[in-house]
Biopython code that builds the backbone (N, CA, C, O; Angstrom):
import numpy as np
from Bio.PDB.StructureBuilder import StructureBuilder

atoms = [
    (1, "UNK", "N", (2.455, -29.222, -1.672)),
    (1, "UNK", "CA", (1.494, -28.362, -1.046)),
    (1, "UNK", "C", (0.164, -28.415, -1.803)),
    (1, "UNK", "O", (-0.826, -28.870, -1.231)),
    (2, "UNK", "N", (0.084, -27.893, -3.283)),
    (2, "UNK", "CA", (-1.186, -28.089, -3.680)),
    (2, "UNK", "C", (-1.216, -29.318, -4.462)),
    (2, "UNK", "O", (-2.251, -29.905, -4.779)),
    (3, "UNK", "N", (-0.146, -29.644, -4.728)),
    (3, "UNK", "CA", (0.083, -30.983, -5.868)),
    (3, "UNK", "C", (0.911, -31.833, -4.963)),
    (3, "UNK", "O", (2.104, -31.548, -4.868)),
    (4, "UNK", "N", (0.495, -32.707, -4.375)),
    (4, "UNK", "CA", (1.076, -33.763, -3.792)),
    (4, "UNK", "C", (1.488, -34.657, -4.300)),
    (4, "UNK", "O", (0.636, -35.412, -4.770)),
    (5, "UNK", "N", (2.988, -35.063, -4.485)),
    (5, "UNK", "CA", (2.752, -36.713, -5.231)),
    (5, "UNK", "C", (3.977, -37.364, -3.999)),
    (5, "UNK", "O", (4.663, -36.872, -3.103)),
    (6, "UNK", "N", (3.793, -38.497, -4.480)),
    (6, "UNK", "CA", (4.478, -39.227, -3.447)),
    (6, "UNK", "C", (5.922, -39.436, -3.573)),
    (6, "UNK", "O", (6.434, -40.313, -2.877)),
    (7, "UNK", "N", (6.784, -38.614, -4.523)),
    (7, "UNK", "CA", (8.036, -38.573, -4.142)),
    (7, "UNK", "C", (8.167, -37.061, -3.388)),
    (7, "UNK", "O", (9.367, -36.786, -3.381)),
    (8, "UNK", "N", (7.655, -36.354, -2.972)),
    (8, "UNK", "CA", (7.721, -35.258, -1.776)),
    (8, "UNK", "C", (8.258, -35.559, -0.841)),
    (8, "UNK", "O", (7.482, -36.319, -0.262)),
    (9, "UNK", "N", (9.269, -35.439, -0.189)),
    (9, "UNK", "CA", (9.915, -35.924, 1.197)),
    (9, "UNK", "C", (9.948, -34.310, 1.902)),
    (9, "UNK", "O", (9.715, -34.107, 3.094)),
    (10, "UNK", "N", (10.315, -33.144, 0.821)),
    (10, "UNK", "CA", (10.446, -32.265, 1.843)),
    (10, "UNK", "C", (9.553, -31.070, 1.490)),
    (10, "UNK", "O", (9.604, -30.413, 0.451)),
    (11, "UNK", "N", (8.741, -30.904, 2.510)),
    (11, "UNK", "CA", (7.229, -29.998, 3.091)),
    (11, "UNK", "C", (8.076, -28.544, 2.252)),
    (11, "UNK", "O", (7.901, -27.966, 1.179)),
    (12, "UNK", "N", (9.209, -28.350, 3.618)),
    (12, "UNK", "CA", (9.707, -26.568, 3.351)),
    (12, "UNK", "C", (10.396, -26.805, 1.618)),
    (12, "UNK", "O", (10.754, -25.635, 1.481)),
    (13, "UNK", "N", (10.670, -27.258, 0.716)),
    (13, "UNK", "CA", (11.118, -27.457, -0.345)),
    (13, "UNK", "C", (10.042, -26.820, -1.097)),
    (13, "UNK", "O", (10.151, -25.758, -1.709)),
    (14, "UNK", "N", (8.850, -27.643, -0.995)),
    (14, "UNK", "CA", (7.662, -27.241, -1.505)),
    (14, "UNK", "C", (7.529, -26.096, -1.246)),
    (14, "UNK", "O", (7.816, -25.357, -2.187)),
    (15, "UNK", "N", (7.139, -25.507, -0.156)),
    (15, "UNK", "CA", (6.622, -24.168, -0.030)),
    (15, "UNK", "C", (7.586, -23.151, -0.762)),
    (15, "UNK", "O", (7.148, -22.455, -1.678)),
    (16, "UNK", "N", (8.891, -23.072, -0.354)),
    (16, "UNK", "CA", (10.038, -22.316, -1.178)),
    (16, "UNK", "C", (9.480, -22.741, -2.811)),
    (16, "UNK", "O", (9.547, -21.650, -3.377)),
    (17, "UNK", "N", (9.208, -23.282, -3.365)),
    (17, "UNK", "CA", (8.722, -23.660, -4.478)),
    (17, "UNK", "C", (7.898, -22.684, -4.964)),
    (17, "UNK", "O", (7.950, -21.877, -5.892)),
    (18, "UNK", "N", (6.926, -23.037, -3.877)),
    (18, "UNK", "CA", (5.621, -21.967, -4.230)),
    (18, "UNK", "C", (5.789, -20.905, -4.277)),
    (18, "UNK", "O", (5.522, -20.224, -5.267)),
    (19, "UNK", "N", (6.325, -20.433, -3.122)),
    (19, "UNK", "CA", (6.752, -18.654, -2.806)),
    (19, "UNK", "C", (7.566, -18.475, -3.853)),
    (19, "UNK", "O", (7.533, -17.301, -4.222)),
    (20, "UNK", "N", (8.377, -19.239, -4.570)),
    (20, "UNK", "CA", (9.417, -18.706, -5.962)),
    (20, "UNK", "C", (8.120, -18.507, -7.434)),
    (20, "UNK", "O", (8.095, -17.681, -8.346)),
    (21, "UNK", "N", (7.264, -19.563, -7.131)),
    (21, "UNK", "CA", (6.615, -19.472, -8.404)),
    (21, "UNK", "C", (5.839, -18.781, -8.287)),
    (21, "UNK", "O", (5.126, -18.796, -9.290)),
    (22, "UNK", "N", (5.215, -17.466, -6.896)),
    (22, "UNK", "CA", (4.034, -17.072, -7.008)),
    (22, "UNK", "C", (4.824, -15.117, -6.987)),
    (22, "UNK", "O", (4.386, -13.971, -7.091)),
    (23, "UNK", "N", (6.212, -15.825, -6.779)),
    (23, "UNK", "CA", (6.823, -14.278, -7.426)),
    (23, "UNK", "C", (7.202, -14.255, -8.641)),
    (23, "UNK", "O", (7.260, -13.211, -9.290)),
    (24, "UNK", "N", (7.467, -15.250, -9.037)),
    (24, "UNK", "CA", (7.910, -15.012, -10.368)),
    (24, "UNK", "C", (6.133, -14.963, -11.503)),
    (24, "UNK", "O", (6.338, -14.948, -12.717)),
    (25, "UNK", "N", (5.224, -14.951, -11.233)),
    (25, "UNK", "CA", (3.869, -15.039, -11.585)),
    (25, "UNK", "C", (3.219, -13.626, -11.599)),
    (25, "UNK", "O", (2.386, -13.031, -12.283)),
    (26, "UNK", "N", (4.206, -13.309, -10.232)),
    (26, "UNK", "CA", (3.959, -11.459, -10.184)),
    (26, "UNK", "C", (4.930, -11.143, -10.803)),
    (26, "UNK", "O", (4.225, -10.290, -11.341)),
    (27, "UNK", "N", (5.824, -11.005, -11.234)),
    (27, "UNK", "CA", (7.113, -10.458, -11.734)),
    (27, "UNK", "C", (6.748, -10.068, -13.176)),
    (27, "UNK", "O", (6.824, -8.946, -13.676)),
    (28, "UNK", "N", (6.126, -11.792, -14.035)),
    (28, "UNK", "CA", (5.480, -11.382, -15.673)),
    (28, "UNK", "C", (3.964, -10.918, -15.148)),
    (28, "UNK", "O", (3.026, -11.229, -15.882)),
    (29, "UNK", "N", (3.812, -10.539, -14.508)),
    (29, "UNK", "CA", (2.308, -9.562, -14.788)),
    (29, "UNK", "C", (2.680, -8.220, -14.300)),
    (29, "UNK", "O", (1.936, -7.259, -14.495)),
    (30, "UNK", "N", (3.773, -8.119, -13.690)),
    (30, "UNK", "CA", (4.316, -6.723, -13.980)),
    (30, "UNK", "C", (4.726, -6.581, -14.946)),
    (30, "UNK", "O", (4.059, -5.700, -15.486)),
    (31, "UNK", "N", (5.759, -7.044, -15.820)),
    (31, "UNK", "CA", (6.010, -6.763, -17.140)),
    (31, "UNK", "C", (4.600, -6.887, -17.930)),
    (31, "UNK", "O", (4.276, -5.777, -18.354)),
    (32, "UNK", "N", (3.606, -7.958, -18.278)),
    (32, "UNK", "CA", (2.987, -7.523, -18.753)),
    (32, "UNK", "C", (2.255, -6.116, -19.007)),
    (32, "UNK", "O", (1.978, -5.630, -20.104)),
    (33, "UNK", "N", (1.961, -5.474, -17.494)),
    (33, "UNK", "CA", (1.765, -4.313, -17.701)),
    (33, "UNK", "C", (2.326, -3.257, -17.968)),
    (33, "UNK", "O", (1.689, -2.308, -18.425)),
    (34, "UNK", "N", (3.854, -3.195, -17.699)),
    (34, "UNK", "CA", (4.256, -2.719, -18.378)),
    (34, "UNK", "C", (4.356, -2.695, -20.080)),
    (34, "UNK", "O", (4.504, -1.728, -20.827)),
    (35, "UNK", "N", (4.271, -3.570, -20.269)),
    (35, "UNK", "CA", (4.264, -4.026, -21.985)),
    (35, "UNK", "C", (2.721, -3.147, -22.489)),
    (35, "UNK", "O", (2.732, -2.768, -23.660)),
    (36, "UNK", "N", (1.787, -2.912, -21.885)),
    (36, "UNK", "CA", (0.656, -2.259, -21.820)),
    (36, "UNK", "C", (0.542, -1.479, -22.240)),
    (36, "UNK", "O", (0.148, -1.208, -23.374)),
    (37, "UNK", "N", (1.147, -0.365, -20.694)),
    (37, "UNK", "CA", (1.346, 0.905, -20.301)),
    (37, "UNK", "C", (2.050, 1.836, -21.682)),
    (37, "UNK", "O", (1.437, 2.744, -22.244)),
    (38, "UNK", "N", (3.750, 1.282, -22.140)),
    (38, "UNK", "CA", (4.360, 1.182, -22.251)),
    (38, "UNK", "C", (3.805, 1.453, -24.246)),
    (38, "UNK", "O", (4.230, 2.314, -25.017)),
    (39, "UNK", "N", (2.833, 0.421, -24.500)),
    (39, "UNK", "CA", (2.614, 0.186, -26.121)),
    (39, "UNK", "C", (1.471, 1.125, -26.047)),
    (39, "UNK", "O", (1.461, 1.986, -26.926)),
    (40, "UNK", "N", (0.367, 1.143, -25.056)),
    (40, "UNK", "CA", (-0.446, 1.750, -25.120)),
    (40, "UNK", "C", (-0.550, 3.095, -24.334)),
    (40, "UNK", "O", (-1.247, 3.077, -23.319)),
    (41, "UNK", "N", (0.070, 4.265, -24.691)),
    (41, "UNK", "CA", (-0.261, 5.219, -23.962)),
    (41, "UNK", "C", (-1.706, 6.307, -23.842)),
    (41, "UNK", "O", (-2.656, 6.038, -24.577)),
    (42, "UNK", "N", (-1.767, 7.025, -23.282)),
    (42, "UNK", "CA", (-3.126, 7.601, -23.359)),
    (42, "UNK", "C", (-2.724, 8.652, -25.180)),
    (42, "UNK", "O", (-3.703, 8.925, -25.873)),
    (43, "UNK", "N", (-1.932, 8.893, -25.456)),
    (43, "UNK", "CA", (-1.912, 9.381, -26.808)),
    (43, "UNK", "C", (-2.276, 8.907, -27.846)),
    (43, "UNK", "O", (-2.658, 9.641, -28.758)),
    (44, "UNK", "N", (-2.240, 7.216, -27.990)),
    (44, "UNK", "CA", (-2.609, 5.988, -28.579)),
    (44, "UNK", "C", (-1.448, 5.573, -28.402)),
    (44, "UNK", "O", (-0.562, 5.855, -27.595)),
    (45, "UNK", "N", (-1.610, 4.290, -29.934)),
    (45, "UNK", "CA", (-0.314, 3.035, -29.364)),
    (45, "UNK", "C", (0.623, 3.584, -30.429)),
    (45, "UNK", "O", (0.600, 4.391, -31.359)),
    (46, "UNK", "N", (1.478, 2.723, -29.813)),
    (46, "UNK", "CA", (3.329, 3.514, -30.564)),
    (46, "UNK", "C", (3.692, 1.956, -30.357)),
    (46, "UNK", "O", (3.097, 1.040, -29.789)),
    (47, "UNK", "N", (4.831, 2.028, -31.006)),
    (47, "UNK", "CA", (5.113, 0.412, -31.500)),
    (47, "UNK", "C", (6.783, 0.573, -31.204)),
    (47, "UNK", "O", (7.463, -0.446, -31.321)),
    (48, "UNK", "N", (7.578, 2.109, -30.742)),
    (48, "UNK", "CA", (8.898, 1.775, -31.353)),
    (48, "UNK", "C", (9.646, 2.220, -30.448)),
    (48, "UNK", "O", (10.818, 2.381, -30.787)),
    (49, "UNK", "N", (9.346, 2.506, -29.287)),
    (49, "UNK", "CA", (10.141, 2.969, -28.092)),
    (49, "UNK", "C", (11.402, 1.888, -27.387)),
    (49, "UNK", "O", (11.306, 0.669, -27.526)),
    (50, "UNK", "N", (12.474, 2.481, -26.690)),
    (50, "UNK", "CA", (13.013, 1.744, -26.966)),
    (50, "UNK", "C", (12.437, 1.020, -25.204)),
    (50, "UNK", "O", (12.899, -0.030, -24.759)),
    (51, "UNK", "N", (11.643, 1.665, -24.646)),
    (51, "UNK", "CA", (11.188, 1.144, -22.883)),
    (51, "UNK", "C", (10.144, 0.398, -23.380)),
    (51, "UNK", "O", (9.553, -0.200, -22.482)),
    (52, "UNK", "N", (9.616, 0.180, -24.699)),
    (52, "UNK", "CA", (8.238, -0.864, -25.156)),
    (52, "UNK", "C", (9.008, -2.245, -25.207)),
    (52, "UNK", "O", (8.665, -3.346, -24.774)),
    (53, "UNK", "N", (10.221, -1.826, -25.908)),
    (53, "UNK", "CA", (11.301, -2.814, -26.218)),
    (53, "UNK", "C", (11.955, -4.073, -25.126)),
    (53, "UNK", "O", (12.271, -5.250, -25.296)),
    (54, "UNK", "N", (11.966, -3.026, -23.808)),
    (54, "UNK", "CA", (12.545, -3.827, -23.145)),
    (54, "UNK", "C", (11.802, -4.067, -21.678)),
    (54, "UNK", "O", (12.186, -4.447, -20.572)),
    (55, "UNK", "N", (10.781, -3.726, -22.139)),
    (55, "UNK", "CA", (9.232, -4.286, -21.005)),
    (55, "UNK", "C", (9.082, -5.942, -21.929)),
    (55, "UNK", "O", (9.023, -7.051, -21.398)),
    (56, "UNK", "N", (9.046, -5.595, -23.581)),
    (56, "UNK", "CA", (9.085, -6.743, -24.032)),
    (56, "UNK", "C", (10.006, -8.069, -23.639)),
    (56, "UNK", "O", (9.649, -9.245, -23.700)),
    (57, "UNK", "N", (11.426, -7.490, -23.177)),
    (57, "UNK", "CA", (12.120, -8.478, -23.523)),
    (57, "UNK", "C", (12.017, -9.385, -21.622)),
    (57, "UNK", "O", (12.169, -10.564, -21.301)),
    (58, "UNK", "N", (11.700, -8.138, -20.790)),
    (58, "UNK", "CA", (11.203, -8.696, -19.571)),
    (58, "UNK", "C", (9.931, -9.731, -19.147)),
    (58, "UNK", "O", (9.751, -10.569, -18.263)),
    (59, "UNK", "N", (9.053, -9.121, -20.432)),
    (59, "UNK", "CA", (7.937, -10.069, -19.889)),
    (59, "UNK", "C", (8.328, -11.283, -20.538)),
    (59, "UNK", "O", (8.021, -12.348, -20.002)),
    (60, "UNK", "N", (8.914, -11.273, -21.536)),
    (60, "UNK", "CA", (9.516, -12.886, -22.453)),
    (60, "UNK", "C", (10.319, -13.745, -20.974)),
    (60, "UNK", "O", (9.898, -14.620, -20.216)),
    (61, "UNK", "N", (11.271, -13.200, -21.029)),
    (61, "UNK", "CA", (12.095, -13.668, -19.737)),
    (61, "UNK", "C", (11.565, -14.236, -18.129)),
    (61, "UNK", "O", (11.936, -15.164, -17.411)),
    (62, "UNK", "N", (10.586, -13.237, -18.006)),
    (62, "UNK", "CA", (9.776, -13.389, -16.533)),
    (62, "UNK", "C", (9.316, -14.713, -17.405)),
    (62, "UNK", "O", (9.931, -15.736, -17.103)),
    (63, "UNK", "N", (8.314, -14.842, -18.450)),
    (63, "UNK", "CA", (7.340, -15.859, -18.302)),
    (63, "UNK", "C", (7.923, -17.285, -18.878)),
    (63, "UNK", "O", (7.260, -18.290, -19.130)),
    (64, "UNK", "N", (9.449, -17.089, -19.030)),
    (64, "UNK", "CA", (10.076, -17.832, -19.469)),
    (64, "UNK", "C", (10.124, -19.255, -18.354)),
    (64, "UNK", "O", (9.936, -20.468, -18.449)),
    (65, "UNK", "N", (10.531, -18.169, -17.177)),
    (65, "UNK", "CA", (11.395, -18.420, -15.834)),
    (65, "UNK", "C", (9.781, -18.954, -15.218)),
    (65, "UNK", "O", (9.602, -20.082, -14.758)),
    (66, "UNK", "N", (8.877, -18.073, -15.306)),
    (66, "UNK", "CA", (7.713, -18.849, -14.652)),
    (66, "UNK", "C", (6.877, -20.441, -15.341)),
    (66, "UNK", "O", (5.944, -21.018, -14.784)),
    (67, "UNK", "N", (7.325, -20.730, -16.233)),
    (67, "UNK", "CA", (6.912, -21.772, -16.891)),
    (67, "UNK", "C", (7.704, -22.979, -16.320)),
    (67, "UNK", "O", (7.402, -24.116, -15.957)),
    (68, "UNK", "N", (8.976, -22.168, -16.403)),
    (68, "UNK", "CA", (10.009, -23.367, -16.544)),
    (68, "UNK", "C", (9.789, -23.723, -15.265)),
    (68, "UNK", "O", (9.945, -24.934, -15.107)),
    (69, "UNK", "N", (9.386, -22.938, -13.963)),
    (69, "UNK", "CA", (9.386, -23.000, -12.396)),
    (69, "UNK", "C", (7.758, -23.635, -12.291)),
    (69, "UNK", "O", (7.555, -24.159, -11.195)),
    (70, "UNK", "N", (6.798, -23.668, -13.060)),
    (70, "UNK", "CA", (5.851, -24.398, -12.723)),
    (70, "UNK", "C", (5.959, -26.068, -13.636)),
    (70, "UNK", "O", (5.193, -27.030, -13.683)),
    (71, "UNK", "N", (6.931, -25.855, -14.090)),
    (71, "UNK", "CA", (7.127, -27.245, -14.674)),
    (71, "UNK", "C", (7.675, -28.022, -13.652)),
    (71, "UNK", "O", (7.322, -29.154, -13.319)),
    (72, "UNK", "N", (9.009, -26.987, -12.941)),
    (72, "UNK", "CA", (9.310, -27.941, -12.061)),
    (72, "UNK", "C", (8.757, -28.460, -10.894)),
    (72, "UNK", "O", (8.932, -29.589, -10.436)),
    (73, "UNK", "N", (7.729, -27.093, -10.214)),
    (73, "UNK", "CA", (7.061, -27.081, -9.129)),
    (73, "UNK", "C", (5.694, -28.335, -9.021)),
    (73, "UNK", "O", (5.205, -29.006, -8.112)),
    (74, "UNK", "N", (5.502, -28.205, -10.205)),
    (74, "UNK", "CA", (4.223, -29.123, -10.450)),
    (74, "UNK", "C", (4.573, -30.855, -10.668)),
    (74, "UNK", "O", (3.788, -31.736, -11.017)),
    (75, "UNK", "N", (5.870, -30.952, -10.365)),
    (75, "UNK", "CA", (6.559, -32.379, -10.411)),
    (75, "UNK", "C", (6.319, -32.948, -12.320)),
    (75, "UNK", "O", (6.573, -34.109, -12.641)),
    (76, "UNK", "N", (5.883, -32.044, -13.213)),
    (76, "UNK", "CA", (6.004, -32.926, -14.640)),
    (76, "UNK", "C", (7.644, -32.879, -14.934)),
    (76, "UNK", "O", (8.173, -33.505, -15.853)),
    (77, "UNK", "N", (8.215, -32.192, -14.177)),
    (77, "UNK", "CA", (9.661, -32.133, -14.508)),
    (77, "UNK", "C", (10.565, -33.525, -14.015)),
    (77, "UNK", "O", (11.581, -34.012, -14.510)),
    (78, "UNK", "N", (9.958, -33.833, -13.137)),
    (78, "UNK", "CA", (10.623, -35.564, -12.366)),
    (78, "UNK", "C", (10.373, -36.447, -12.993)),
    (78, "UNK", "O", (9.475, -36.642, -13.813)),
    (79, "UNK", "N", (11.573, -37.342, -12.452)),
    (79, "UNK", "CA", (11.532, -38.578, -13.521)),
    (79, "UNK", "C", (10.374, -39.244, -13.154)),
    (79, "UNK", "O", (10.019, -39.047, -11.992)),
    (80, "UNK", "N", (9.528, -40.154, -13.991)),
    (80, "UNK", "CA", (8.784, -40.937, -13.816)),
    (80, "UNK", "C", (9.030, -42.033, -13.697)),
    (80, "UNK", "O", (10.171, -42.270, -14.093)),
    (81, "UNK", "N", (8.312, -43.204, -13.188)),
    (81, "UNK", "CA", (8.590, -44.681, -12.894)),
    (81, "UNK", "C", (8.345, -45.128, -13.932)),
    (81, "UNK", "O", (8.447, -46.340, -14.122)),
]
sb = StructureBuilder()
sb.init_structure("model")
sb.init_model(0)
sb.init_chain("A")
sb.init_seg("    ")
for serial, (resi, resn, name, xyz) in enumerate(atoms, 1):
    if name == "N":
        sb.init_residue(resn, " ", resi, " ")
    sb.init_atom(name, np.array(xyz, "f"), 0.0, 1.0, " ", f" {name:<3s}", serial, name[0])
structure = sb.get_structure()
């Protein structure tokens, strides 16, 4: 779709591609903000909660899953000739 290369045979593959990588893109920028919200409250920042903790361990995970899904989406994950 936006990255064309010429082993693409299937159009709807791609798009399911996209629509996975453009939720999972929202998914760590929700955790990011949570990680925010979460460290930074309007009281100031706090470092030791245990919901700071595990906004952390979500946004690790989300942006884990979104890397690994634009690696594949973006074809650097296929074999090369």
């Amino acid at each position: 779709m936006f990255f064309h290369h010429e082993t693409d045979t299937c159009d709807a593959c791609s798009v399911v591609a996209w629509v996975a990588n453009l939720l999972l893109f929202l998914a760590t920028l929700a955790a990011l903000i949570g990680v925010y919200k979460t460290h930074f409250p309007p009281s100031g920042m706090t470092f030791t909660s245990p919901q700071g903790a595990i906004y952390l361990v979500a946004f690790c995970f989300s942006l884990m899953f979104w890397t690994r899904q634009m690696y594949m989406c973006c074809g650097c994950g296929s074999a090369r000739k």
